[in-house]
N, C-alpha and C positions, 0 to 999 in steps of 0.2 A: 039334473044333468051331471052333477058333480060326484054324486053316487054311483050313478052308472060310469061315470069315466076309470073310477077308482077299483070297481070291479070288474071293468074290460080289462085295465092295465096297471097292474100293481105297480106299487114304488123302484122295485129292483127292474123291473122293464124302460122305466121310465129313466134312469139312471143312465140306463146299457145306450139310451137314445140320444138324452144331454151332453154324454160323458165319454162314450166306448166308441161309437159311431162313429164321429167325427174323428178321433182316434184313429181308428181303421182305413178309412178316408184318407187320412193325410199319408201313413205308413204305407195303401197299397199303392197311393200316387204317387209319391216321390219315387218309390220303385220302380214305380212304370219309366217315369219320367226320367229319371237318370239312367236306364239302359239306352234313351236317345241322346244323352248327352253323351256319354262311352262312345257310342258308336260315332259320333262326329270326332271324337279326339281318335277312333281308328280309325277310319277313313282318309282323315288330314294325314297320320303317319303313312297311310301305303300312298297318298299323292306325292308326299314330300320323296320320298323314297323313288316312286316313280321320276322326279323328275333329276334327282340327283343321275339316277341311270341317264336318263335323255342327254342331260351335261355333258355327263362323262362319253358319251358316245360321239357326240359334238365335238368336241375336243378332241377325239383320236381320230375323227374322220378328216378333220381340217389338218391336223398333223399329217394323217395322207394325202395332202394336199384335196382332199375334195373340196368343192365350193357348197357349202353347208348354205339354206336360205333363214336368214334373221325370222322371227318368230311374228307376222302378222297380227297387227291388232285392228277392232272396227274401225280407227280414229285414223287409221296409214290408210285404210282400205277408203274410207269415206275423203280423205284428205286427194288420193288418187283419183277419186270418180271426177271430185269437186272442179281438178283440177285440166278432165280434158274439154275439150272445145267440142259443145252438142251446137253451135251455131251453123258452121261449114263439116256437111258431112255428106258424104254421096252414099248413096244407094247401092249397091252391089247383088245381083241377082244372082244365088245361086243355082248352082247346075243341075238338071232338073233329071229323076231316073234314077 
């Protein structure tokens, strides 16, 4: 068996396999892989950017005196539901047509 391994696959083959392979491996991964991580460090800059504009537009609305609404979270929203009374509650039929 060892004769035949030797002349399916010489030394220099065997080398490219131990050696070069996993080489290749690493080189075409990390490449792959750091084009995802780029892309979250751009992403993050056009939200950050994004909300800078939102700010800024927040602030010159309220300067026009508009009444701007504070920014909703689940925990205001869940904190609201928590807090109305489903015990006393009527019925209301809407209008039918």
């Amino acid at each position: 068996m060892n004769k035949l391994g030797q002349k399916l696959m010489p030394k220099s083959n065997l080398n490219f396999l131990r050696v070069g392979l996993p080489f290749f491996a690493i080189v075409i991964g990390s490449a792959f892989g750091l084009h995802f991580f780029q892309q979250v460090r751009y992403d993050y800059t056009k939200v950050r950017k994004e909300r800078d504009t939102i700010a800024k537009i927040h602030d010159s609305l309220e300067k026009a005196g508009v009444k701007v609404r504070k920014n909703l979270t689940v925990e205001d929203i869940y904190q609201e539901v928590a807090e109305t009374d489903t015990d006393n509650w009527e019925n209301i039929q809407a209008a039918k047509g």
